[in-house]
MILUMGU-576569 format. One record per residue: x, y, z of N, C-alpha, C in turn; residue in one letter. Coordinates in steps of 0.02 Angstrom, whole numbers, plus 50000, padded with zeros to 5 digits. Each point is the difference from the previous one (the first is absolute). Example, Ala and Ser with C-alpha at 12.3 -4.5 7.8 and 13.67 -1.06 7.14 Angstrom:
BEGIN
506604971650390499555005950000500455006050000a 499825005349964500425005950003499615005550037s 
//
This chain:
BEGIN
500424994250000499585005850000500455006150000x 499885005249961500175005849996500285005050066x 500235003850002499995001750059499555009649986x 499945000549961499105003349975499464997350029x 500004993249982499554994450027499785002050068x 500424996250035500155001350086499795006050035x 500115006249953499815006150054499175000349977x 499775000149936499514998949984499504996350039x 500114993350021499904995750054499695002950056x 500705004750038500125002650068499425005949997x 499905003349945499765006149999499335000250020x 499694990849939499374999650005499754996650075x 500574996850040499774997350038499885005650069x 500225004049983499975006450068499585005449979x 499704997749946499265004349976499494996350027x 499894992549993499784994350005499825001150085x 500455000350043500095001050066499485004650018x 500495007149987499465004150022499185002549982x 499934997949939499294998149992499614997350023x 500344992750012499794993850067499675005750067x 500735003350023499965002150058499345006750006x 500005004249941499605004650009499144996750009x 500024994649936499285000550020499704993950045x 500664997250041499654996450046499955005250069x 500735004649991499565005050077499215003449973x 499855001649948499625003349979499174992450023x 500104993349987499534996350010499824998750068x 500725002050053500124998550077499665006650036x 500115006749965499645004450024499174999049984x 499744998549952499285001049975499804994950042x 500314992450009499724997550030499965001750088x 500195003150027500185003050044499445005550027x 499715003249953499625006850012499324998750025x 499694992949975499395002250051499964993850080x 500824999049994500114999950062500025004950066x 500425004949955500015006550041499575004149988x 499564998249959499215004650008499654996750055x 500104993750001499474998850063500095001350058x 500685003550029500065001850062499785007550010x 499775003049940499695007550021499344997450030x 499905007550057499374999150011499474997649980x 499624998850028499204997449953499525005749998x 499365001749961499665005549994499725002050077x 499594993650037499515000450066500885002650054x 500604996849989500255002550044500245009450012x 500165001749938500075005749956499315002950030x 499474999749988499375004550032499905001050083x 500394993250024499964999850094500755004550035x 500385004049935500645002550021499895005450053x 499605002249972499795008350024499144999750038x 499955001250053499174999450052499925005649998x 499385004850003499715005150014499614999550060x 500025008050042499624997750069499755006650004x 499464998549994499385007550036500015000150059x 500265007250033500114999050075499395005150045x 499525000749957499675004150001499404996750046x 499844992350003499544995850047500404997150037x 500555004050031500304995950076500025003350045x 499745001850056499755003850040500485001950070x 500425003650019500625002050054499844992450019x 500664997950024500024992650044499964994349971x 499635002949937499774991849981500494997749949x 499974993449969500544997149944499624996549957x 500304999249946499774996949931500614995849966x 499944994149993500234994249976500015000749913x 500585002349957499854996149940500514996449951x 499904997449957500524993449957500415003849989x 500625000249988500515000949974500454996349983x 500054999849924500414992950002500074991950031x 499375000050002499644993150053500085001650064x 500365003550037500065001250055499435006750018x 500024998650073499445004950042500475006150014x 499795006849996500355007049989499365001150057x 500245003350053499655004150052500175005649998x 499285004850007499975007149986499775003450062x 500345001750038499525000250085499985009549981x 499475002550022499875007749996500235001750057x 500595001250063500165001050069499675009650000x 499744997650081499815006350039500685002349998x 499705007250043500535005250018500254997050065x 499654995350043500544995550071500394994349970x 499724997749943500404994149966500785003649961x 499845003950004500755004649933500385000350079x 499775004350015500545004650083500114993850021x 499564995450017500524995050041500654994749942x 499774999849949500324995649941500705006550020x 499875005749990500575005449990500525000150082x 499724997850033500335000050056500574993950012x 499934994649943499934993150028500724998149922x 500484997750006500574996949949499594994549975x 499704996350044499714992349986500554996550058x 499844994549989500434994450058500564997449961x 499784994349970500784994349986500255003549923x 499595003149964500395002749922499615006050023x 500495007750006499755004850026499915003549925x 499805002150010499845006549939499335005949991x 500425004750000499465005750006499455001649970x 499415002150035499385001449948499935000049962x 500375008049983499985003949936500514995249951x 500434995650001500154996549943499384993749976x 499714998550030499454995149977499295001749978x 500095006950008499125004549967500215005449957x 499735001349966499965006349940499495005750030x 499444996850046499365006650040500104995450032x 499955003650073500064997050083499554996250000x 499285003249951499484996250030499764992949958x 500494997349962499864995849948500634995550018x 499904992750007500494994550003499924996249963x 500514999049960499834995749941500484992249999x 500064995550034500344992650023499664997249968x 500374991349972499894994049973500084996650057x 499394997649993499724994950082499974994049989x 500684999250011500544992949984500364999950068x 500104998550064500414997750036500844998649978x 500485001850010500275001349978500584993150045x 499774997650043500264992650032499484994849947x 499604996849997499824993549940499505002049979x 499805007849986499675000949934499264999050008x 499745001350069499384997850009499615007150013x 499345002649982499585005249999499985001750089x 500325004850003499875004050080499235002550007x 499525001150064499425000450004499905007950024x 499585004449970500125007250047499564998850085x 500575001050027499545000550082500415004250015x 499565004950043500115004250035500485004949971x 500455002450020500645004149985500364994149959x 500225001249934500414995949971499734993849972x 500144996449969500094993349996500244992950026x 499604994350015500354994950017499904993849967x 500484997649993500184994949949499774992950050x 499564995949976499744995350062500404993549984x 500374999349957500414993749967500574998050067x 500325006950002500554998750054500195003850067x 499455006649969499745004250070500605008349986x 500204999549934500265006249953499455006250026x 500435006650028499435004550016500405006849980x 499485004049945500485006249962499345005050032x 500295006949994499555005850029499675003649953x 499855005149995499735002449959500305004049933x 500594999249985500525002649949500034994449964x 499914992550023500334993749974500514997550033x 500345002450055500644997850015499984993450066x 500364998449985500144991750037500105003750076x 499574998750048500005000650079500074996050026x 500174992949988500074993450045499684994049955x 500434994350008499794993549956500604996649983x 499854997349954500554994849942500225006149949x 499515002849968500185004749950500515004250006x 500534998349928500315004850026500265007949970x 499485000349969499845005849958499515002950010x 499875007949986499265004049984499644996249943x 499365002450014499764996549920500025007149953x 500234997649939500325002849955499285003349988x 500385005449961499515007849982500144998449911x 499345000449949500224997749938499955006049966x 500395001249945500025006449951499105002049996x 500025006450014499345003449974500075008649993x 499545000249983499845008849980499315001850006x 499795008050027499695001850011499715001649914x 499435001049981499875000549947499485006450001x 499545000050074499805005350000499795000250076x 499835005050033499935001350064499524992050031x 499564997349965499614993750055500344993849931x 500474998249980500154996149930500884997150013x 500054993750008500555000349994500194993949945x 500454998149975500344994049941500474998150050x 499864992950012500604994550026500394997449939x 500604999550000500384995949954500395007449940x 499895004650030500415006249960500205006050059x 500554999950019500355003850037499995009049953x 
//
């Protein structure tokens, strides 16, 4: 064989190659894509991102329970003795101040998740108590005695209009 031949050979075989190579990444990606489409959201989850809450039928003192993200979001309306004493008070075992866990004194906005095994705390009296393990938070959310060893978490929201607020958009 020629040695024309030979490179001829070499030339076609490293055309040969990368052709191979292009359109099998090209068959490895396509096959690939509605793999990684199926891990986007789904539409029903996409609509449960964001809760709306009319705060306009909760009356000083009282609280309102709603879905967020499958989980229970507590909206307690606190008096003017519920703020002053919350404002007086760090919390117990995870301290943290009022005013970092409210946007209006008089609006608390917590995911009422127990924050030791995840079980729904009950409103009594001043605060919350968690009856699973005997978890007891005050009126801010914050852990006062139990297993728990966290506040229950405060979830992104915004005021939208003076009685209106959106959970799930900071």
């Amino acid at each position: 064989m020629a040695e024309s031949d030979a490179l001829d050979d070499t030339g076609r075989r490293e055309f040969l190659v990368k052709v191979t190579s292009v359109v099998g990444g090209a068959g490895a990606a396509a096959a690939c894509l509605p793999f990684v489409a199926s891990m986007n959201p789904s539409a029903d989850l996409l609509a449960k991102a964001n809760t709306e809450v009319d705060l306009s039928g909760i009356p000083e003192g009282g609280m309102h329970t709603v879905a967020w993200q499958g989980k229970p979001v507590f909206v307690l309306h606190r008096s003017e003795e519920q703020i002053k004493a919350m404002n007086l008070s760090n919390g117990g075992l995870d301290p943290e101040p009022d005013k970092q866990r409210v946007k209006q004194p008089e609006w608390l906005v917590v995911i009422g998740v127990c924050t030791h095994m995840g079980c729904v705390p009950n409103k009594e009296g001043p605060g919350w108590t968690c009856h699973c393990h005997g978890s007891q938070y005050d009126d801010s959310g914050r852990i006062l005695r139990g297993p728990a060893p966290k506040n229950l978490e405060v979830p992104p929201y915004r005021f939208v209009a003076a009685n209106k607020i959106i959970i799930g958009q900071a």
